[in-house]
N, C-alpha and C positions, 0 to 999 in steps of 0.2 A: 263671626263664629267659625268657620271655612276659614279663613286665615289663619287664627289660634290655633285648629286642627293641625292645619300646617307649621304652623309652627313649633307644638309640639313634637310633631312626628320627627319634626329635623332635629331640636334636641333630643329625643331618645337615641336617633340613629347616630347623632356624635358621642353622647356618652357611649351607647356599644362598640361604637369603632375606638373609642380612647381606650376602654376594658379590654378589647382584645387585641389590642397593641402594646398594653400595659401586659398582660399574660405573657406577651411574646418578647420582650423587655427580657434581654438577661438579668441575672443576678450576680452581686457581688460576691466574689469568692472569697471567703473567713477564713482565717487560721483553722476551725473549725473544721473545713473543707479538705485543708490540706495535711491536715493529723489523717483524718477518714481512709484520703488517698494515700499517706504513707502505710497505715496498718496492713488496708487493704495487698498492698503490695511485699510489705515485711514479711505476710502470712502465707501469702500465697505465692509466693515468688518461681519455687519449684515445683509448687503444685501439678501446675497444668501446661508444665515445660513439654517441647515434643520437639524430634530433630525440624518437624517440617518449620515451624514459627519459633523455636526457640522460646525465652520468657515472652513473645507478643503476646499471647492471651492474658499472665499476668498483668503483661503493661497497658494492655488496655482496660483491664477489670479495673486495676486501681487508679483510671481516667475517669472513668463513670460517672462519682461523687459530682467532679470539674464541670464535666461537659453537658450534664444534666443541669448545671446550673448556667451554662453558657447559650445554649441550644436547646430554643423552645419549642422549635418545629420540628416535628417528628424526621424528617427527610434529610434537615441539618446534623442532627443528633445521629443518625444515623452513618451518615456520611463521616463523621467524624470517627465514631468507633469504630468504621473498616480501617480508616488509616491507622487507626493504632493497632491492627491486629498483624502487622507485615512483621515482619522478621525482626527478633530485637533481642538482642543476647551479650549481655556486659556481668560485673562482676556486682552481687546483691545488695554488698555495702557501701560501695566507692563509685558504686556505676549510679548512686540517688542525686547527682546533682542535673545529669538528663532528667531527672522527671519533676526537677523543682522547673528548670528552665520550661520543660514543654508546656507547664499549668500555665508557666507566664507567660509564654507563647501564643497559648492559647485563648488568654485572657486580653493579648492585645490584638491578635489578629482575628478574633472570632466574627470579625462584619465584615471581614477581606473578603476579597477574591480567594476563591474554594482552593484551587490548582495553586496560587502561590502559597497559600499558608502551608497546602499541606508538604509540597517541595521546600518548604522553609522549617516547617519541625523536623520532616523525614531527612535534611541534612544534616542537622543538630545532632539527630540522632545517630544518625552513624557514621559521623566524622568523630563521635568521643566513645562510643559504646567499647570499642578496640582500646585505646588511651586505659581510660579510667577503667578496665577488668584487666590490663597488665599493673598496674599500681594496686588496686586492691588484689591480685593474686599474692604479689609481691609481700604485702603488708599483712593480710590476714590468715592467709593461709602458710604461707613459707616463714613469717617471723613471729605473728602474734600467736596462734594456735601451737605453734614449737614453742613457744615457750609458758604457755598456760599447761599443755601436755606434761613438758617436763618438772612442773612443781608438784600437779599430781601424781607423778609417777614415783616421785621419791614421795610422798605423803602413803601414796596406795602399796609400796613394796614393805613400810612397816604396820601395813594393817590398818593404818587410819581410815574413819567415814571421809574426810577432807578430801580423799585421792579419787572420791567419787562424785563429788560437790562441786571441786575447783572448776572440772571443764566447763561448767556452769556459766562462769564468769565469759568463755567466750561468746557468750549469745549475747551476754548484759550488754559487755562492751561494746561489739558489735550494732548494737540494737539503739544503741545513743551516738554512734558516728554516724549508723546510718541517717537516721533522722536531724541530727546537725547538716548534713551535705545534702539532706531535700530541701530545707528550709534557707540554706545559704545559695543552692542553684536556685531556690523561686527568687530570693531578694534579691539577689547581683545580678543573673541575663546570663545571656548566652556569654557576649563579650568580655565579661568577669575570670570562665571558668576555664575560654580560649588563652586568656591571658596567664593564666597559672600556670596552666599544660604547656606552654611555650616558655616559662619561665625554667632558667637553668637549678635555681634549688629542686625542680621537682625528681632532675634525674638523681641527683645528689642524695634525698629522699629514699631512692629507689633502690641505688646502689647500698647507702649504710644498711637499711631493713633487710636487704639480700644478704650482707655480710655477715653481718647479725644472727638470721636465720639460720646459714651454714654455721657457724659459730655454736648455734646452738643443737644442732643437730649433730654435730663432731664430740660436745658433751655428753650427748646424752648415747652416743653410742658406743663412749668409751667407760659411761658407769653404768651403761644396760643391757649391753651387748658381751655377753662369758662365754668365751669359747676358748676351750684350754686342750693340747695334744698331748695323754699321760706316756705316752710311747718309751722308751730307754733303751739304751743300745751302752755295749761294752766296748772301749778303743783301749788299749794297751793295759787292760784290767781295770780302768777305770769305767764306772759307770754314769753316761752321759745323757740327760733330760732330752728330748726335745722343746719343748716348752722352755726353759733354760737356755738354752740356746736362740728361739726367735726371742724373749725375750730378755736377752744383751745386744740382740742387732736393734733391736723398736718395742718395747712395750707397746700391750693389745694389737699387735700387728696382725695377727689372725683376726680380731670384729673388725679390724677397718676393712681387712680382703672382704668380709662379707658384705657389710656397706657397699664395697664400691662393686664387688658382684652383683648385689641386686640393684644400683645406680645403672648395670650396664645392660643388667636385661630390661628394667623399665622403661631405660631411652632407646634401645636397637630392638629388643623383640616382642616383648609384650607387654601390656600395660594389664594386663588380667590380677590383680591386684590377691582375689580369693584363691586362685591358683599359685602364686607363688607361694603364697601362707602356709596352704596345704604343703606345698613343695619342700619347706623349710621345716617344718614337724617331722614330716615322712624320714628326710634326712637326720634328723637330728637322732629320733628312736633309732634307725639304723645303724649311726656312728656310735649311738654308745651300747648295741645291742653287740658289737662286734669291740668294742674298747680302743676305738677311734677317738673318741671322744671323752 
């Protein structure tokens, strides 16, 4: 009877110790998991930006989903979400293939050694955060946004709703690259995404979207940009334009002067953006309050 006792007792105490070893058993991370952690991140990307961490608080919000299913023990779990709160600043759309890798990362080295994994994400991490926010500046900002910009601008100068709709389409786009470059950094590794960035098409890449961009920027300021000088002056009884005259040396040659004026105050004095704007009204009433303009 005293035996049985004992014996029982030692199966209870194995089924408890299986139960709470099983609790402590990570889980598998789902597609599921990793839609969760892109939204998360899509949504809140510049939320909770600050010079001191840059997006880390982002990036580690949209770990959470991961690491909660990685890391059963309060103390691991926790450990974990300090490292992702260090410094981490790349570009929203093009900078998703860091946080495919770091799930995967994550998901292979979560029974390592504490100190190598996290010297092992945190290199990951900011050996591409630099790379990949020059490519997607290049791409989203300088070529794709210029020219979503420019279809509404000619849609919204003749009174179309479209001129107000179209910039729309940059979130859409945006919003399906990004989520293709999480889902292609979780499948492929780090090694994958090293290999691209080292591959010479990616400068190639770089350069055409840059091209591109100027290209289109040179359009759209030579059909949006009016600035015309009515001035007239008499030479030998003849009366002679100004405007007539720059435009035989270079048509729109006065909007490119202003282009490359404010190209030169944004790169050497100020990048103050609201200030210049002001600046360019002020002058404008002025020139034509006085018939400069």
């Amino acid at each position: 009877m005293k035996q049985e006792k004992l014996d029982k007792n030692l199966v209870n105490d194995n089924v408890n110790e299986v139960i709470e070893n099983k609790e402590e058993q990570p889980e598998k991370i789902t597609q599921k998991d990793i839609n969760k952690s892109f939204l998360r991140w899509w949504i809140d990307v510049e939320v909770a930006s600050s010079y001191e961490r840059m997006q880390g608080i982002p990036f580690c919000y949209s770990m959470i989903p991961i690491l909660k299913k990685l890391y059963k023990k309060k103390e691991d779990l926790s450990y974990a979400l300090k490292n992702h709160l260090n410094f981490f600043n790349t570009q929203g759309t093009w900078g998703c293939p860091i946080h495919g890798m770091t799930i995967a990362m994550e998901e292979e080295l979560h029974d390592s050694d504490r100190e190598m994994r996290e010297n092992a994400i945190t290199g990951i991490k900011t050996g591409l955060m630099g790379p990949l926010a020059g490519i997607g500046d290049t791409i989203d900002w300088g070529t794709l946004k210029t020219i979503i910009a420019g279809i509404a601008v000619t849609f919204g100068a003749t009174g179309s709703i479209l001129g107000a709709i179209i910039p729309f389409a940059f979130t859409i786009i945006t919003f399906f690259i990004a989520k293709y470059l999480w889902n292609m950094g979780y499948k492929l590794g780090k090694e994958s995404v090293k290999s691209i960035l080292q591959s010479g098409w990616i400068n190639e890449l770089i350069s055409g979207t840059a091209i591109l961009g100027l290209f289109m920027m040179g359009a759209l300021a030579s059909s949006y940009v009016k600035l015309s000088i009515p001035i007239t002056f008499t030479v030998g009884g003849t009366q002679m334009a100004v405007q007539s005259i720059l435009d035989s040396i270079a048509p729109g040659l006065l909007p490119l002067g202003v282009v490359f004026g404010i190209y030169y105050i944004l790169k050497n004095k100020t990048q103050k953006y609201g200030l210049i704007s002001i600046a360019i009204v002020v002058l404008s009433i002025i020139g034509a309050l006085i018939g400069l303009f």
